[in-house]
C-alpha positions in Angstrom: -125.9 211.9 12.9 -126.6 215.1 11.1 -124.3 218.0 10.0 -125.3 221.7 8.6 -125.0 220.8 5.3 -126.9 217.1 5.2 -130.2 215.2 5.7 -129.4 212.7 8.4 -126.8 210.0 7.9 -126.6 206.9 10.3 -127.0 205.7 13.7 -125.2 205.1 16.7 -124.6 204.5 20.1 -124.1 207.3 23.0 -121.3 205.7 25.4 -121.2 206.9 29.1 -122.6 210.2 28.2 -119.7 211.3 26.6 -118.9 209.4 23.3 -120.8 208.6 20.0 -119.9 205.1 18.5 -120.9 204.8 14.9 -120.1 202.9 11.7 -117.0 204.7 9.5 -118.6 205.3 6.3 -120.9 207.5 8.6 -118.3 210.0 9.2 -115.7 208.7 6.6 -115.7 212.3 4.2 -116.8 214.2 7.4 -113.2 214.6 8.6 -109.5 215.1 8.1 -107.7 211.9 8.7 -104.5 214.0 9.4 -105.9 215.9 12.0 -108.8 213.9 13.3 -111.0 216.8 13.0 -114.4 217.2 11.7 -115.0 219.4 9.0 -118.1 221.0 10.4 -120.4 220.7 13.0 -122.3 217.4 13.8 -125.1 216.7 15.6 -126.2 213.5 17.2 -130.0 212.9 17.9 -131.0 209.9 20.4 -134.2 208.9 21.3 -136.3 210.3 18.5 -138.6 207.5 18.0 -140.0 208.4 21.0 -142.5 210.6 19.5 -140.1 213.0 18.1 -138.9 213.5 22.0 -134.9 212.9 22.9 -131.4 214.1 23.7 -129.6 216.1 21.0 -125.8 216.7 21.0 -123.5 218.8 19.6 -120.3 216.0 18.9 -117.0 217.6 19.4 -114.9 217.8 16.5 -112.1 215.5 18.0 -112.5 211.7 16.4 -111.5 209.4 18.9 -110.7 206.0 16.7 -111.7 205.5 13.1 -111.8 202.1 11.5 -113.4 201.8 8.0 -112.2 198.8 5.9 -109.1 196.5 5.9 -105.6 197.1 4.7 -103.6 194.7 2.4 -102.5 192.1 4.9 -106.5 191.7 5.7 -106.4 193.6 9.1 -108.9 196.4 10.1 -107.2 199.9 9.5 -107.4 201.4 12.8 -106.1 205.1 13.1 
């Protein structure tokens, strides 16, 4: 996952063509919790260990789910 600004950051997973599943600290100050939208555009790459070959994606700015530690009860914070 890359954005205009940044060398690459993370991996993840392309779901049914149409989602990108990733850890939260990979997007975590890439977005406005309020809002659920990114900041700026983000690209994700797949496939390029292949010799450099593979699919790249423009992600929509629209965060799904976003999970990225536990609140004071010791349950995951999911927004």
């Amino acid at each position: 996952m890359t954005s205009k600004e940044s060398a690459p950051r993370g991996t993840g997973f392309l779901l049914f063509d149409r989602f990108v599943l990733t850890n939260g600290h990979v997007i975590e100050h890439k977005f406005d919790k309020e809002t659920r939208k990114l900041y700026n555009t983000v690209t994700a790459k797949f496939g390029y260990e292949d010799q450099g070959v593979g699919k790249e994606l423009q992600v929509k700015d629209h965060i799904v789910a976003y999970c990225h530690g536990k609140d004071d009860a010791g349950k995951l914070c999911w927004n």
